[in-house]
C-alpha positions in Angstrom: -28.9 -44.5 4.0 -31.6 -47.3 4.7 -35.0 -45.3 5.1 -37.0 -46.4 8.0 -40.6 -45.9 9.9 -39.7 -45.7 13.6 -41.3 -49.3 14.9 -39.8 -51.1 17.4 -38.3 -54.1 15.3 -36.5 -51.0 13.4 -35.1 -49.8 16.6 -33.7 -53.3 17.4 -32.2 -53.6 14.4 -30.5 -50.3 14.5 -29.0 -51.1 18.4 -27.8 -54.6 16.5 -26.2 -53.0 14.1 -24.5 -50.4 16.3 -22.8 -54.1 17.8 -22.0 -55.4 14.4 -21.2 -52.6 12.1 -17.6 -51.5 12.9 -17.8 -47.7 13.8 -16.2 -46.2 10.8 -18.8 -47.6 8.7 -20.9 -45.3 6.1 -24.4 -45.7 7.2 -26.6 -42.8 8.2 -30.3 -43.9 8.8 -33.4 -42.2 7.5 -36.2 -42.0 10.2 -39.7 -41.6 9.6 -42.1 -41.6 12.7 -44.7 -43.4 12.4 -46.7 -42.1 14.6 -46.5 -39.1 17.7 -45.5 -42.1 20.3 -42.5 -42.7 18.6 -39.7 -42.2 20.8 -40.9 -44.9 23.2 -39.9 -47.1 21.1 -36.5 -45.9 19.8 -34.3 -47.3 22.9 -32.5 -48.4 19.5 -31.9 -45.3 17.6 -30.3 -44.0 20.9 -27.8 -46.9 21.6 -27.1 -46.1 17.9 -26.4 -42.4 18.3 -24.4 -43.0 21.5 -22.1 -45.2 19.4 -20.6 -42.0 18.0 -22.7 -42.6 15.0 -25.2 -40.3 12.9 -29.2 -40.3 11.9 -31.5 -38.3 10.0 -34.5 -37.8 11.3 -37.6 -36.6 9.5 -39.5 -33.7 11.1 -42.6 -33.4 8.8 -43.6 -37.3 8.5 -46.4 -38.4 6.9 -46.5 -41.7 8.3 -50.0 -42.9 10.4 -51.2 -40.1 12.6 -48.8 -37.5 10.8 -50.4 -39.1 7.9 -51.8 -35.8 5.7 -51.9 -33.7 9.1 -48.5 -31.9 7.9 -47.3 -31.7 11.4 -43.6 -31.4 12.2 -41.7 -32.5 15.2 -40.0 -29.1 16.8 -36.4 -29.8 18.1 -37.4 -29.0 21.5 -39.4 -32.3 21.4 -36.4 -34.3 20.2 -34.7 -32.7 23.1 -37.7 -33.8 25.4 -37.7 -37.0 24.5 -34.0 -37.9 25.9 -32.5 -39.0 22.2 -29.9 -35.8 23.0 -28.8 -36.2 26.2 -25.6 -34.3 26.0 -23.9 -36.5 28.2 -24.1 -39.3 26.0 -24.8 -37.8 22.3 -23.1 -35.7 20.8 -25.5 -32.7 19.3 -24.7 -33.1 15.6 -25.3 -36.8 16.0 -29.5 -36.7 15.5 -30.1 -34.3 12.4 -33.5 -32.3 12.0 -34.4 -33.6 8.3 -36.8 -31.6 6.5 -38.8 -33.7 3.2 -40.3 -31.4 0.5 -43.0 -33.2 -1.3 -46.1 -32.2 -3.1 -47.9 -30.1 -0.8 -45.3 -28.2 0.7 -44.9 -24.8 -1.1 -41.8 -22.2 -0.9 -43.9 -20.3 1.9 -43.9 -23.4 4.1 -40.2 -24.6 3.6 -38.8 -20.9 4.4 -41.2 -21.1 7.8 -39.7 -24.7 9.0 -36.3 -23.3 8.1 -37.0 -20.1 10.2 -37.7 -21.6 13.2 -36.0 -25.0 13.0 -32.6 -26.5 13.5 -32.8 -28.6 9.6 -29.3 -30.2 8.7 -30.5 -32.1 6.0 -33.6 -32.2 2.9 -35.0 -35.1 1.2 -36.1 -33.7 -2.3 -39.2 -35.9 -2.8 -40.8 -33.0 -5.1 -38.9 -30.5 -6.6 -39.8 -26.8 -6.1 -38.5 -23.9 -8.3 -34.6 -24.5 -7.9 -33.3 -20.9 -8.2 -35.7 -19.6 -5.1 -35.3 -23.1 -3.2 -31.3 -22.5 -3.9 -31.7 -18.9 -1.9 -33.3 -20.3 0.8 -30.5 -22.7 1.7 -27.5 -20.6 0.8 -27.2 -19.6 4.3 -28.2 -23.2 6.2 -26.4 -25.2 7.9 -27.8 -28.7 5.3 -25.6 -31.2 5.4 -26.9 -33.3 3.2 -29.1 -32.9 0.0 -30.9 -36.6 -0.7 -33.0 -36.5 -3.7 -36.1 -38.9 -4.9 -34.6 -39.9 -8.4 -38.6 -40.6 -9.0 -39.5 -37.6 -8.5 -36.9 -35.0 -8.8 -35.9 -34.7 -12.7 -32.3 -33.4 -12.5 -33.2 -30.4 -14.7 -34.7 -29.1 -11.6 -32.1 -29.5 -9.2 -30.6 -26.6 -7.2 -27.4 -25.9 -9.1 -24.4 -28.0 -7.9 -26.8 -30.9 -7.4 -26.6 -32.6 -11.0 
């Protein structure tokens, strides 16, 4: 999973890949925005996606404009921006990824989950486990990526050891 700020060059690197990489390959891609703008430059990500292949993308960045703002990208906007065109992508291929650090409380998480679409969480700052854990018993998270910098193992939701 290489972890990436949506700039151009990252784009073109993912549409290269897409060519090179045979299609059975393990790679899902992290994406950070870098800044509101972002899918104008993504032409990449969705040559990637229409390859029948998968990426994560981060919905509360912190990257640039986002930078400290604590906004988050609704799925409506993803929609907008013509990275799920139904015709060519298929709906699970462009997941809604949701990262928990430091100044997102319990409060906060269960509001994105209410009213967002999020298929995967990037544990960059662990949050009481056992009320975390009851909050994403009935989600539809696919993946569960944790900051081994950050996020002791002790504190893991259990079944994430």
């Amino acid at each position: 999973m290489p972890y990436l700020l949506s700039r151009e060059r990252e784009g073109t690197c993912l549409a290269r890949a897409n060519d090179i990489l045979p299609p059975t390959a393990p790679v899902v891609p992290i994406i950070e925005p870098v800044s509101r703008a972002w899918h104008t430059q993504w032409f990449g990500l969705a040559q990637w996606l229409s390859g029948g292949r998968r990426a994560l993308l981060i919905i509360n960045p912190y990257q640039n404009d986002f930078e400290g703002g604590g906004q988050v990208i609704r799925y409506a906007e993803i929609n907008q921006s013509g990275l799920l065109d139904e015709n060519h992508i298929d709906e699970n291929a462009l997941l809604p990824t949701l990262l928990i650090h430091e100044q997102l409380d319990l409060e906060t998480v269960r509001s994105i989950l209410s009213t967002q679409p999020i298929r995967a969480v990037i544990h960059g700052c662990m949050l009481d486990p056992v009320p975390l854990n009851s909050l994403f018993e009935h989600s539809q998270i696919e993946f569960h990526i944790f900051d081994t910098q950050t996020t002791n193992r002790t504190r893991r939701p259990p079944g994430f050891e």
